[in-house]
Each structure stands twice: as structure tokens, then as C-alpha cells.
C-alpha positions as CSV (number, residue, x, y, z in Angstrom):
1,X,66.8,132.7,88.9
2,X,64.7,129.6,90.2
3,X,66.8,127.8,93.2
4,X,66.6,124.1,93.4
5,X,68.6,121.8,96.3
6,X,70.0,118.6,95.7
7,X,70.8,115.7,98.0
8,X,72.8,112.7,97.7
9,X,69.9,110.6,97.0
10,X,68.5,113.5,94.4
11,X,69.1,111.9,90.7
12,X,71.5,113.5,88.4
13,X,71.0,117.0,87.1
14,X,73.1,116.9,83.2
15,X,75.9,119.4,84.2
16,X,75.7,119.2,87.8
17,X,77.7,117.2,89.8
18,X,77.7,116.8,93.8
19,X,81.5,115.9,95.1
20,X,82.4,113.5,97.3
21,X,85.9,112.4,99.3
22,X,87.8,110.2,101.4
23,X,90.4,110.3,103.9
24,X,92.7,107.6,105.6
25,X,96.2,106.6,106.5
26,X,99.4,106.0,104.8
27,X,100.8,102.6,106.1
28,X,104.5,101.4,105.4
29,X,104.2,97.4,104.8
30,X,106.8,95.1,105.6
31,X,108.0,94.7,102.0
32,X,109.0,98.6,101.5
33,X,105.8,99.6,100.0
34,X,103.1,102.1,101.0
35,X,99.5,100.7,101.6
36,X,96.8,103.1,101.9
37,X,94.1,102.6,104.2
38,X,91.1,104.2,103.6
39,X,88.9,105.4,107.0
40,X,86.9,108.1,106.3
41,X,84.4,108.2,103.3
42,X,83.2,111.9,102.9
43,X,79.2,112.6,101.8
44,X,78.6,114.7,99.6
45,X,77.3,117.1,102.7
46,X,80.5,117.2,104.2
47,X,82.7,117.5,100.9
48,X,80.3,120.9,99.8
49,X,81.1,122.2,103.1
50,X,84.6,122.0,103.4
51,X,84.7,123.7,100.1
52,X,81.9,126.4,100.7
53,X,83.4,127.2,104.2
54,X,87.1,127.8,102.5
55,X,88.8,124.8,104.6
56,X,90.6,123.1,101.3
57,X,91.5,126.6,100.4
58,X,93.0,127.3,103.9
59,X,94.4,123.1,103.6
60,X,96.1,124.1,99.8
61,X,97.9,126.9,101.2
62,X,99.9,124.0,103.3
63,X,102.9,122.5,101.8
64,X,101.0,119.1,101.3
65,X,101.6,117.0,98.3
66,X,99.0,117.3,96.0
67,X,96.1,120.0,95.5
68,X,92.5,119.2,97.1
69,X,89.2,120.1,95.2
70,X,91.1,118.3,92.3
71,X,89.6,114.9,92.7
72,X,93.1,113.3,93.7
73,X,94.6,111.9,96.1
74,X,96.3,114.3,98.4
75,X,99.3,113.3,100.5
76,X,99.5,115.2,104.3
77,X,102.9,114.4,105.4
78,X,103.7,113.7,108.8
79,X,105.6,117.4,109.7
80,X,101.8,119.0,108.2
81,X,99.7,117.0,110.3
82,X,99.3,119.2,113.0
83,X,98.6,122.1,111.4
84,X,95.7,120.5,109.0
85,X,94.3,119.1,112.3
86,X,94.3,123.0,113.3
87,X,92.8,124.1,110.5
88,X,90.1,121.3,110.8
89,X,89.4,122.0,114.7
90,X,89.1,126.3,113.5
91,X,86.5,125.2,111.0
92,X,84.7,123.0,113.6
93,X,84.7,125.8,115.9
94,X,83.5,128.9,113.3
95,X,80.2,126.5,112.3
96,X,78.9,124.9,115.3
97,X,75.2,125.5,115.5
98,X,74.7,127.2,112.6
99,X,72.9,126.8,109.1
100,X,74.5,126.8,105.7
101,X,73.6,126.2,101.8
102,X,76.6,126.3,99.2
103,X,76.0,126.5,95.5
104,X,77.2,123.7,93.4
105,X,78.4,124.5,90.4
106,X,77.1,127.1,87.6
107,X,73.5,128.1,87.0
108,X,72.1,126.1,84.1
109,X,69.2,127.0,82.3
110,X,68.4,129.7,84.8
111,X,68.2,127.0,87.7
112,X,70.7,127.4,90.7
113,X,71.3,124.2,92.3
114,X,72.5,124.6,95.8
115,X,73.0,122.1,98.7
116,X,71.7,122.5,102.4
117,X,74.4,121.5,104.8
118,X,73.4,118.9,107.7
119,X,75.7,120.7,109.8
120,X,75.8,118.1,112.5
121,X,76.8,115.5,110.2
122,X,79.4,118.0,109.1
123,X,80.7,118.9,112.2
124,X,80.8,114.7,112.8
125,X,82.9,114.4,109.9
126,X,85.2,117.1,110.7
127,X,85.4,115.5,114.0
128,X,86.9,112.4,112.5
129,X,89.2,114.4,110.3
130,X,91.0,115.7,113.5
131,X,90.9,111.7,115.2
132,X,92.3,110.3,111.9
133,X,95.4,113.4,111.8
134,X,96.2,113.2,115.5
135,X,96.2,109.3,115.0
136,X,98.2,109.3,112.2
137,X,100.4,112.1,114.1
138,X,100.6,109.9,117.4
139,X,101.6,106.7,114.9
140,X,104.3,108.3,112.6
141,X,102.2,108.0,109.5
142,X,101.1,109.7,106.7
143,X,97.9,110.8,105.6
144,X,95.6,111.1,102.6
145,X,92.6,113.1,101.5
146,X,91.0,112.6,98.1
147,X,88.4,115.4,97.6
């Protein structure tokens, strides 16, 4: 089997598809209404390695509202906060100075397409996934991640 990498500027391989995310806050507005506000955009780097490192798996098994890796918007209520942040600050911790590739997706046509992680922008973005939680912790809010 023949091993190819993509990147985010690499053009689309029919079948493959690199995932991408976002993160952010849940603001009440003054009419009653929830406003989200988005803070975080997550590459495509960053989205392959929370999901090749097992951190959405270990974030599902939290009673949050939604399931991530589905491509929805994923609710972190205020009392699951802290332990996301956790499991966030763990996976920061387990893959500092180190070097990764993830597959994405199936083979096709005898092709494995696999992504290289940039671990420091990983470990940048994971970073500002514990900021955004403690903030939103420290405000009373609720947060989001769509991955």
C-alpha cells in the first residue's frame, strides 16, 4: 500500500476528506436567547489530532450534549467544564515534543492518505481549548465545540 500525506492546502482527494472544527462560548443575551460566539477555529492539524490521539473519544464519554466527530455542534455545560479542560491539559501533557501522523479515512485505490501533525500548532490549539473552558468556567457560560 502506497502512503500519501495531505495538508490543508493539498486539493481534494474524491473520497477523502480532511475535518475541521470550532470552538467558542455560549452567551445569554438580554432578550432570553442564547448567542453563540465563536473563538476558536480548529485546522484541520488540530482536528486529526484530537481524533487520532483519542481526546473526543475520552470528551464523548462526558455527559455533554451532543456527540463530537459528528460534525455538530456540541454543547459543554457549565458543571463539565472542568473536567473537558482536564482532559484537554492530559492530552497537552502526553504529546509535547513528540511526532505524529494519523490516517484519514479508508485506503482508496490502494493509496493511504495520512496526515503529519504540526504538533506545536497542536499543542497551541489545545492551549486555547483550556483558556476558552476556564474562561467560560470563570464567567458562568456555556461552551461549544463543533468537530
Amino acid at each position: 500500500m502506497r502512503i500519501e500525506y495531505l495538508t490543508e492546502e493539498h486539493s481534494p482527494v474524491p473520497g477523502v476528506s480532511l475535518s475541521f472544527g470550532a470552538a467558542g462560548f455560549i452567551v445569554p443575551a438580554t432578550d432570553g436567547s442564547l448567542v453563540v460566539d465563536t473563538r476558536l477555529r480548529l485546522s484541520a492539524n488540530s482536528t486529526h489530532a484530537l481524533m487520532g490521539h483519542g481526546v473526543l473519544a475520552l470528551l464523548n464519554e462526558l455527559p455533554l450534549q451532543g456527540r463530537l466527530g459528528t460534525g455538530l455542534q456540541v454543547v459543554i455545560p457549565p458543571a463539565q467544564l472542568e473536567p473537558a479542560r482536564q482532559v484537554f491539559y492530559r492530552a497537552d501533557e502526553q504529546t509535547y515534543g513528540r511526532s505524529y501522523e494519523f490516517a484519514v479515512g479508508e485506503a482508496v485505490d490502494g493509496v493511504e492518505y495520512r496526515i503529519r501533525i504540526d504538533n506545536r500548532e497542536y499543542q497551541h490549539t489545545l492551549s486555547g481549548l483550556q483558556f476558552l473552558l476556564r474562561t467560560a468556567s470563570h464567567d458562568g457560560l456555556a461552551a461549544w465545540i463543533t468537530i
